[in-house]
C-alpha positions in Angstrom: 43.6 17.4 -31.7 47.1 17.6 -32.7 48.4 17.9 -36.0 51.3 15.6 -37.5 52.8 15.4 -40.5 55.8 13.6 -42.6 57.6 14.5 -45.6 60.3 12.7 -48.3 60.8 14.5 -51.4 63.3 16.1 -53.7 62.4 19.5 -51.7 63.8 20.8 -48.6 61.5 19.3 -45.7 61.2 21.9 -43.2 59.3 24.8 -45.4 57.0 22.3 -46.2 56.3 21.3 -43.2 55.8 24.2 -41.2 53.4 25.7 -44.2 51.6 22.4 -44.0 51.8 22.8 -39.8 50.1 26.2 -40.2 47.3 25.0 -42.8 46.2 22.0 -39.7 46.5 24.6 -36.8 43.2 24.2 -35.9 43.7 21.1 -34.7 46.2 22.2 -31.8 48.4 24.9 -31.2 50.3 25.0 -27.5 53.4 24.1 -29.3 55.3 23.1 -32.5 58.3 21.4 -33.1 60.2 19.6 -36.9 62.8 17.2 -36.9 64.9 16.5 -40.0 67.6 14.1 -41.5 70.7 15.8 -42.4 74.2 14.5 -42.4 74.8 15.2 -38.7 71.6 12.7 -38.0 68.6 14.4 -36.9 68.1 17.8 -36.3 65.6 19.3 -33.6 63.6 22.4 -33.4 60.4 23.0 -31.0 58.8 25.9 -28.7 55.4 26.7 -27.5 53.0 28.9 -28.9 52.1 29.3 -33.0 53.1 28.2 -35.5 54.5 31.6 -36.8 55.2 32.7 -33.6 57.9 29.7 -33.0 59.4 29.5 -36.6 60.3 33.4 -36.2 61.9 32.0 -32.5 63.8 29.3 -33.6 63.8 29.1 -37.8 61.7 25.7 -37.5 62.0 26.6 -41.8 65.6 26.3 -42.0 66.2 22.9 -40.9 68.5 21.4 -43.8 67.3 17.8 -45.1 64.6 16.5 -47.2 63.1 14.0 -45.2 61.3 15.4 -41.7 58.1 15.3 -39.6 56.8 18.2 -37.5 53.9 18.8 -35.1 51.2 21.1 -33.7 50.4 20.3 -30.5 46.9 20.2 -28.2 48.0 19.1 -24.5 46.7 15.7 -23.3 49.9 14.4 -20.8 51.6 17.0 -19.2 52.5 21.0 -19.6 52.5 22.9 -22.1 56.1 23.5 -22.2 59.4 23.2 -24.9 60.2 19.6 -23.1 56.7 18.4 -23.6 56.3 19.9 -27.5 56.8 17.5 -30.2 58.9 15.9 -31.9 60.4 13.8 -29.1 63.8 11.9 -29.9 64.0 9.1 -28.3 67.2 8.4 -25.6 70.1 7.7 -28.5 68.9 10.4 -30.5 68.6 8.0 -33.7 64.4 8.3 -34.0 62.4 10.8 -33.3 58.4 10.4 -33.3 55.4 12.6 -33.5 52.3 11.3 -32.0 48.2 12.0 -31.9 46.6 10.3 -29.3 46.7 8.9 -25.7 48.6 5.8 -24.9 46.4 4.1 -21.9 49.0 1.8 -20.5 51.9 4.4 -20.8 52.7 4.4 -16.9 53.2 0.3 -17.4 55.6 0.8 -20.5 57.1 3.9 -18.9 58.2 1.9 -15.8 59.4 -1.0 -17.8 61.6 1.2 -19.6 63.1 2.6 -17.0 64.3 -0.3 -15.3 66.0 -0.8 -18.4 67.6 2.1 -18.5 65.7 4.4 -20.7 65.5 8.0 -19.2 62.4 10.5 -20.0 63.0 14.1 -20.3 59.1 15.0 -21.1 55.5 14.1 -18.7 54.2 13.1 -22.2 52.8 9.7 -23.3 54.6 10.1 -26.6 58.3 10.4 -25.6 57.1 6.0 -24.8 56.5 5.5 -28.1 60.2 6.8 -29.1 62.1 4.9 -26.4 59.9 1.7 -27.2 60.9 2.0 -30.7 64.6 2.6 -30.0 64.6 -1.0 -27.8 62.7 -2.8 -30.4 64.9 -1.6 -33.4 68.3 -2.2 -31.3 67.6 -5.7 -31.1 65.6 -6.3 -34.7 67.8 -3.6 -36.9 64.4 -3.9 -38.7 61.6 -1.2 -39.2 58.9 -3.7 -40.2 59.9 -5.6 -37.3 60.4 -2.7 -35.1 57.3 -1.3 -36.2 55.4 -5.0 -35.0 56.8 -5.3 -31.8 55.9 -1.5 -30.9 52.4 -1.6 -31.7 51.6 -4.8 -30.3 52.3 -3.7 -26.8 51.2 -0.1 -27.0 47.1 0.2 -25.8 45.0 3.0 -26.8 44.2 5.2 -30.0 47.0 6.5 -31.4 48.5 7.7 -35.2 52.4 8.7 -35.1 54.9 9.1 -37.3 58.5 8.0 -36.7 61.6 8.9 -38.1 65.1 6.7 -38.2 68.2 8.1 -38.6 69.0 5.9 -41.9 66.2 8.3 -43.4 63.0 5.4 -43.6 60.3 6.8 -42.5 57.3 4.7 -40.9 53.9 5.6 -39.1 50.9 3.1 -37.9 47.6 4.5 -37.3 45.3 2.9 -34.5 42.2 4.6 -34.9 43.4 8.1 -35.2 43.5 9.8 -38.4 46.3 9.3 -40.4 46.3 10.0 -44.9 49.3 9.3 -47.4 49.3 12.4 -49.7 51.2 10.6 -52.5 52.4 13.4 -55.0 54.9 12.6 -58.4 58.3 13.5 -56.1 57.5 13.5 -52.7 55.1 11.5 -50.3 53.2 12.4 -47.0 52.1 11.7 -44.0 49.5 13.8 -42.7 46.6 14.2 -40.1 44.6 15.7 -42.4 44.2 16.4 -46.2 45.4 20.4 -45.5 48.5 18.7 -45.0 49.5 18.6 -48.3 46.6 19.5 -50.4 49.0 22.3 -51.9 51.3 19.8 -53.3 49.3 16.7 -53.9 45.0 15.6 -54.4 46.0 12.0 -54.2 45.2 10.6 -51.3 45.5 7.0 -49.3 43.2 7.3 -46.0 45.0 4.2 -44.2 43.0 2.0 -42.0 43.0 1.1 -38.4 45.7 -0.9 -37.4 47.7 -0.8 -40.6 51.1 1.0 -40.9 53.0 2.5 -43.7 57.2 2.1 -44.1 58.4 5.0 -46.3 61.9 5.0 -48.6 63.1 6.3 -51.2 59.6 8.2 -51.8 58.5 4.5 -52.4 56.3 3.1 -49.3 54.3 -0.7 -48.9 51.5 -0.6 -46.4 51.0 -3.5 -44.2 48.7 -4.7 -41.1 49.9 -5.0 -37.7 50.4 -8.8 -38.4 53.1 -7.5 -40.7 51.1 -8.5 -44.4 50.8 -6.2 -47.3 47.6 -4.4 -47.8 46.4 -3.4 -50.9 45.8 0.4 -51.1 43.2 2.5 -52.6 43.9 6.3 -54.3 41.6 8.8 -53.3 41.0 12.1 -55.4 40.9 14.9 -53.0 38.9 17.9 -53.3 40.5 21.1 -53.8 38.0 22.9 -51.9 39.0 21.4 -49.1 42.2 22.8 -49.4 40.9 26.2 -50.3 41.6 27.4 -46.8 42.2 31.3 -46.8 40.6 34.3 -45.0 40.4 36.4 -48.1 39.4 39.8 -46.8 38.2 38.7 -43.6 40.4 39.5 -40.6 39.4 35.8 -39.1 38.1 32.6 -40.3 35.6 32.6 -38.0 34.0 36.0 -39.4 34.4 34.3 -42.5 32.8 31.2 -41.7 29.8 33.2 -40.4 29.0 35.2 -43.1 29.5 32.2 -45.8 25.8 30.7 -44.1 23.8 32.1 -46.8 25.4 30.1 -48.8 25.9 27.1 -46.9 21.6 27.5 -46.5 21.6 26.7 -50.6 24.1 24.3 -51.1 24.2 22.1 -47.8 23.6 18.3 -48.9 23.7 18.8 -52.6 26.6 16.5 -52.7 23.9 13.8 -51.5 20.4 14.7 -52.7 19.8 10.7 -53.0 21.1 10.4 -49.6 18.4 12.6 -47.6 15.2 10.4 -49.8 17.0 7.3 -48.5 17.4 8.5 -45.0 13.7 9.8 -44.8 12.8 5.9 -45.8 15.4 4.6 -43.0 13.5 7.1 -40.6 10.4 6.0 -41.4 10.0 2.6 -40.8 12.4 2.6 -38.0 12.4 0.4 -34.8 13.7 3.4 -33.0 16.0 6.5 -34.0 18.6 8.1 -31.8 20.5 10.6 -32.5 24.3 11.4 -31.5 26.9 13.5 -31.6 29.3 15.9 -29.4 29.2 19.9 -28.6 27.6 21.7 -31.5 26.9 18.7 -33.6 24.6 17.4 -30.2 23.2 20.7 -30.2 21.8 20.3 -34.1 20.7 16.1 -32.3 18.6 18.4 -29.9 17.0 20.6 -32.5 16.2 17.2 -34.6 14.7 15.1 -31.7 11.9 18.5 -31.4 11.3 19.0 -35.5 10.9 15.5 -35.6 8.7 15.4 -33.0 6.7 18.4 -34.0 6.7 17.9 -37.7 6.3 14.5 -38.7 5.2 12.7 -35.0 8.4 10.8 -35.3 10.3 10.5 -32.1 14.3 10.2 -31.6 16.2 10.2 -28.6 19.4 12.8 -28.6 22.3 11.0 -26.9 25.9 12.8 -26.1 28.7 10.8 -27.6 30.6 10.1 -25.0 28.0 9.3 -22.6 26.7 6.3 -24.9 30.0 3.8 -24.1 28.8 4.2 -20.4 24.8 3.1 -21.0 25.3 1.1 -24.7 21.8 -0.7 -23.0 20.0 2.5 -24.2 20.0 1.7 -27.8 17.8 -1.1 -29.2 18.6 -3.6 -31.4 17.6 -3.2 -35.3 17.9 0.4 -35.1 18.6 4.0 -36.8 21.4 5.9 -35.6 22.1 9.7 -37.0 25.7 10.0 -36.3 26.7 13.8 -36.6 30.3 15.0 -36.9 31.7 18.2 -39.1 34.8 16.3 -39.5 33.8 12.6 -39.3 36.7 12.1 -36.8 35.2 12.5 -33.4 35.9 9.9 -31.7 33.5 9.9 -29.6 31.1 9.6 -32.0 33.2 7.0 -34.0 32.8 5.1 -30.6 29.3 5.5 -30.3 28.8 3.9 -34.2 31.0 1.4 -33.1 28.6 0.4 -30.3 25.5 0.6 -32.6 26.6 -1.3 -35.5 27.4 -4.4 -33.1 23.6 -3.9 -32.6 22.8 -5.0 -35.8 21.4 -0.5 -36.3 21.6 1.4 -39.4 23.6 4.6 -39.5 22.7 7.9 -41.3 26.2 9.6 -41.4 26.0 13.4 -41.5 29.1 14.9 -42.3 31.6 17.4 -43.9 34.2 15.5 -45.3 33.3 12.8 -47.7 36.2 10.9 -47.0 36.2 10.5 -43.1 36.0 7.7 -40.8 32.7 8.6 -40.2 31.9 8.3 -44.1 33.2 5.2 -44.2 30.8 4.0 -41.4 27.5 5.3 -42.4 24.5 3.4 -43.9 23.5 6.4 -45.5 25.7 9.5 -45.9 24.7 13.1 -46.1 27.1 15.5 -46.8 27.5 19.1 -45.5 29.0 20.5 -48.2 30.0 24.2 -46.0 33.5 23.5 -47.6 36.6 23.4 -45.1 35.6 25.1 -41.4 38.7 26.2 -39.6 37.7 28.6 -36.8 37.8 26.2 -33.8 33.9 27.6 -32.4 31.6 25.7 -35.6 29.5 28.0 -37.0 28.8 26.8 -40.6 28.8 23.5 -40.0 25.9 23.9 -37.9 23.6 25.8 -40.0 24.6 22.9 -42.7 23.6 19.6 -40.4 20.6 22.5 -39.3 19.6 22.8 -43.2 19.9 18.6 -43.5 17.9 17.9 -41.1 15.3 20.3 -42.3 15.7 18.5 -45.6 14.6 15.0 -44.1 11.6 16.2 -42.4 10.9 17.8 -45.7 10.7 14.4 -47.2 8.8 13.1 -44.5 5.9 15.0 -44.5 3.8 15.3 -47.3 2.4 19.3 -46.5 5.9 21.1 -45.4 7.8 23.3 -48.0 10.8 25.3 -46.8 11.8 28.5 -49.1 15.2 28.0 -48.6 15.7 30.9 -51.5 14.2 33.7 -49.7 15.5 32.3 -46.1 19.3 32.4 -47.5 18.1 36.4 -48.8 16.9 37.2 -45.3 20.1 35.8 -43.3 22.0 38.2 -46.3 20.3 41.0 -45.5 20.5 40.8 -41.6 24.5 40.4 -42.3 24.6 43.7 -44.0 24.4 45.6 -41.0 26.0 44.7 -37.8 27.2 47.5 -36.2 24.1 47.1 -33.3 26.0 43.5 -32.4 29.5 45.5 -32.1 28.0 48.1 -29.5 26.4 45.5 -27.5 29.5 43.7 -27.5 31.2 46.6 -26.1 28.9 45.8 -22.9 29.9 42.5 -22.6 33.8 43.2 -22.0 33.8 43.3 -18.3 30.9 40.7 -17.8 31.2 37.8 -16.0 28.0 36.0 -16.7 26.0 35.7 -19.1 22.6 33.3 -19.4 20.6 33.1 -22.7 17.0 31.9 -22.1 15.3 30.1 -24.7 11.6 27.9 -24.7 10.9 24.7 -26.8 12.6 24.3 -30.5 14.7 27.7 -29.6 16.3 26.4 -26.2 18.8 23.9 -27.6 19.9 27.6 -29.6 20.5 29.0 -25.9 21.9 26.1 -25.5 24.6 26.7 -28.3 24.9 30.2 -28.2 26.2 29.9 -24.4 28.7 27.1 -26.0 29.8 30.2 -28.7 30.1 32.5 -25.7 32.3 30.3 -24.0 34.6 29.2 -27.0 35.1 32.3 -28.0 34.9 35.1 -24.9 35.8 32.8 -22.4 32.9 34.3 -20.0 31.1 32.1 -17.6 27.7 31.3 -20.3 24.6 29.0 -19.7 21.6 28.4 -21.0 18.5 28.5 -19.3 15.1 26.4 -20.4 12.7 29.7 -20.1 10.1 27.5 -17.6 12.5 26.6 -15.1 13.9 30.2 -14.6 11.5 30.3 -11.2 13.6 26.4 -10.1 16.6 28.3 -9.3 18.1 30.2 -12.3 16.1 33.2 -11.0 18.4 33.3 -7.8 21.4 34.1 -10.3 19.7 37.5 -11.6 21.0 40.9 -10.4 22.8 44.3 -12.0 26.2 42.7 -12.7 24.5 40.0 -15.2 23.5 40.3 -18.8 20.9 37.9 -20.3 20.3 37.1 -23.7 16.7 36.1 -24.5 15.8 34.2 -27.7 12.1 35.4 -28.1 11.2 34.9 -31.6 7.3 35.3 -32.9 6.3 31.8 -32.4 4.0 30.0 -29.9 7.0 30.3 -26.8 6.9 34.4 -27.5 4.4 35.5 -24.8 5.6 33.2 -22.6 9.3 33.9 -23.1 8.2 37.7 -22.9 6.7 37.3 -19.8 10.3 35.3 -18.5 11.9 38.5 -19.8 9.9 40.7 -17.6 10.8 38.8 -14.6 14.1 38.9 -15.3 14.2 42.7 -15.6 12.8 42.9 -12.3 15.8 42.1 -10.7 17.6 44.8 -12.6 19.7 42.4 -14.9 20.1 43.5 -18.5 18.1 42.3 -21.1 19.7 41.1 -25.1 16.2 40.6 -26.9 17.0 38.0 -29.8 13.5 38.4 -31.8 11.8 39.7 -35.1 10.1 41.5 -32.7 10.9 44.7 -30.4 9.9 45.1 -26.6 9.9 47.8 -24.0 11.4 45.4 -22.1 14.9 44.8 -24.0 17.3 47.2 -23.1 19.7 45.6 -26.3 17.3 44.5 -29.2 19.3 42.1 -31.9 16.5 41.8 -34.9 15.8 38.4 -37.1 13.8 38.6 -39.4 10.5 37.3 -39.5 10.1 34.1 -41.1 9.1 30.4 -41.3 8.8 29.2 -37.3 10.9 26.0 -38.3 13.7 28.2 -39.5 14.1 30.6 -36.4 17.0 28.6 -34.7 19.5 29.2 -37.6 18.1 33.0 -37.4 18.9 32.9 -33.7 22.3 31.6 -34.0 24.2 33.5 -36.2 23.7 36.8 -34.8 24.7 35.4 -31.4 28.1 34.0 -33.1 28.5 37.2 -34.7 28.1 38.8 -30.7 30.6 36.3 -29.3 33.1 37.0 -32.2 33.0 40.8 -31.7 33.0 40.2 -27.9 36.1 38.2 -28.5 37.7 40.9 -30.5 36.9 43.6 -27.7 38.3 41.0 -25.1 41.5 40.8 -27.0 41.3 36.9 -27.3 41.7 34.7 -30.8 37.9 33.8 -32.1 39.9 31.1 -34.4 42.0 29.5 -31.9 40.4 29.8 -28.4 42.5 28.8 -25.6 42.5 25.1 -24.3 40.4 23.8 -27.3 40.6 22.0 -30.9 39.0 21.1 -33.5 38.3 18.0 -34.3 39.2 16.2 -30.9 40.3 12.6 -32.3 41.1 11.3 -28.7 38.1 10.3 -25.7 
């Protein structure tokens, strides 16, 4: 989603923005704009693409002032064009806003406002807000007041940040993510922790439906009724602001090859946690399990370890589907809500709908102090440390290695080595030069299916989401039994199909699949410990525990959609169209 942020200090703004802009780029990047105070009133500078690649355009740094508030933007409403970038002053030029989020009732407001007299030079939502702001203030020549009046016609989920041109600084979150860094001469306003982590580990995560009025670098916090809330001041980890590539040439290679790791240390933050979520689990009503993209992927891997470990069944549900069938769930019962960031909000929806049915929720998540946190029963934590390659990779293996943890507690006879599995996935990393020739192949392809049979087809399922992120070629996964319903039509010379064939009870089956894929003359990527006549690629995992085989399966296949990327000339940490952490529905 889109990245805002909000300075007053003793420092120039606009370096500090546009450093802080960079570090929260991963949540959108079609455009970037800053706005400071100065004596001539507000200053303006926007463009689309990068970060960098704006600031060395337009000098987004050299914006005098030190109050300002600047913006990355994912498109929601309208273009992604200069007019529709962020920040957006409003007609007189005395406020200018940056805004996450949709506003649902925008065409309503937009037409009111125009019939007053208010003209729009952007097809965003957003440019409302600053227009709206500039009415209420005209006839209240009063922030808090201004403030009230705005939010209590605006519908939707929404964080912004809004600047005057007397230098006060306010911003209101409604559901979106909004976090006070508060620092010894200089406050923020920030999306996200990276926001400021370099200056400041003090943190205020605001609620929903509070606002914040900012002066002076002194600030009160109040509800939308307009009365003071009492705040709380969060220490921030550092490693969360430990976002660098090092030597890597991308995060996302980086983030790949930290797994071995992230296999040892996911959930140590929480050991308690995963004994008190086994209890939950067991003496469950009924579990479901939720979450979006990759973090639904690791819901359908649980539902069949569950199943086949511990006879405990769960019912994977996609985030956003469960607003539309809330009669699904049960009263008085689990839900494991799974989000890397703990901001999704469809899954922040889907708790939303659960708790009101009286069900317990087992939070797994990355960052300890997230909405998502807040929300859970019982909270496990990651602990992969901060993720920024849009495509998760990490993260996965970390809910992956949580979940194995809980079915672990739950049955009496299962003991995972994760020791000698974190050695294996170290040693299979040592060598990839087989995955950069066979990405070499995949340049010109238009198609590519990955075939996978019981706990291994939710990985085909995954890997084709990889593909896709980061290649941009037309991926899907196939369950291996239903190849002859259809998916059999789609094989010929021009495709390429990955097959996930590891040593465990699907391998002759999934062999057999294989062969009558070949058949057809399509080319074979054999994902398995192992090696077949049949495989014209062969990608080798090692051979270990059948329980651990998805998170073997995986990360070679990110490691083949990175290097594809990389021969396709595309970003594998910022694919085209896409964010991380998508904070609107």
């Amino acid at each position: 989603m889109c990245s805002i942020i909000g300075y007053s200090g003793n420092e120039i703004a606009a370096p500090i923005i546009v450093k802080g802009l960079k570090r929260m780029e991963y949540r959108g990047y079609d455009s970037v704009g800053v706005a400071t105070e100065s004596e001539n009133g507000i200053e303006l500078k926007k463009g689309t693409g990068k970060v960098n690649e704006v600031n060395s355009k337009v000098q987004l740094d050299k914006l005098p002032g030190k109050i300002g508030i600047g913006h990355t933007r994912w498109a929601t409403h309208g273009k992604v064009t200069e007019l529709n970038a962020h920040p957006h002053p409003s007609n007189s030029g005395k406020i200018a806003i940056v805004h996450n989020g949709i506003v649902e009732n925008f065409e309503e407001l937009k037409k009111q406002l125009e019939e007053e007299g208010y003209n729009f030079k952007s097809e965003t939502d957003s440019e409302i807000i600053a227009n709206l702001l500039q009415k209420n203030y005209e006839s209240t020549k009063n922030v808090k007041e201004t403030i009230m009046k705005t939010v209590a016609v605006i519908k939707g989920h929404y964080a912004f940040v809004a600047m005057f041109e007397n230098g006060q600084i306010a911003a209101a979150r409604f559901h979106e993510p909004l976090i006070v860094g508060v620092g010894q001469e200089n406050i923020f306003l920030s999306s996200d922790v990276l926001g400021f982590i370099e200056y400041t580990d003090n943190a205020i995560y605001m609620k929903s439906g509070n606002f914040i009025i900012l002066e002076n670098k002194e600030f009160e916090i109040l509800d939308f009724n307009g009365n003071k809330i009492k705040h709380e001041i969060t220490k921030v980890s550092k490693e969360f602001g430990d976002a660098y590539k090092g030597d890597y040439a991308h995060f996302t290679l980086k983030e790949i090859y930290e797994q071995p790791d992230v296999i040892l240390k996911a959930g140590e933050t929480t050991v308690d946690g995963i004994k008190d979520a086994a209890d939950l689990i067991k003496n469950a009503k009924n579990i479901y399990i939720t979450g979006s993209g990759t973090s639904y992927n690791s819901a359908l891997i649980a539902k069949q370890i569950l199943s086949k470990y511990v006879k405990i069944k769960a019912e994977p549900i996609i985030a956003s589907e469960l607003q539309f069938a809330p009669e699904t769930i049960e009263e008085n019962s689990v839900l494991i809500a799974i989000s890397q960031s703990g901001e999704s909000a469809d899954v922040l929806e889907a708790v939303r709908i659960t708790k009101k049915l009286n069900c317990k929720i087992i939070s797994i998540v990355n960052l300890l102090t997230s909405s998502l946190t807040r929300k859970g029963d019982i909270v496990l934590g990651m602990n992969c440390g901060p993720e920024i390659g849009v495509a998760a990779t990490k993260s996965f293996t970390a809910q992956l290695i949580l979940l194995y943890k809980i079915v672990q507690k739950l049955g009496e006879n299962i003991t995972i080595g994760f020791e000698e599995f974190s050695i294996s996935i170290s040693k299979m990393l040592e060598n990839t030069n087989k995955i950069q020739e066979i990405a070499k192949e995949l340049k010109e392809v238009s198609d590519i299916y990955i075939l996978g049979r019981g706990i291994n087809y939710p990985i085909a399922i995954e890997s084709a989401l990889k593909l896709k992120e980061l290649t941009y070629i037309h991926a899907e996964g196939i369950p291996g039994g239903e190849l002859k319903h259809g998916p059999l039509a789609l094989m010929d010379t021009d495709v390429f199909v990955i097959v996930i064939n590891p040593n465990d009870s699907t391998y002759a089956d999934t062999l057999t699949s294989a062969r009558e894929i070949k058949a057809r003359g399509a080319k074979i990527i054999g994902v398995s410990d192992i090696e077949s006549d049949v495989y014209d690629y062969w990608i080798e995992i090692p051979k270990i525990s059948e329980i651990l085989y998805p998170i073997s399966e995986i990360i070679p296949i990110q490691l083949l959609a990175y290097y594809s990327a990389l021969e396709k000339d595309t970003d594998p940490d910022y694919p085209r169209n896409l964010a991380k952490s998508v904070t609107v529905k």
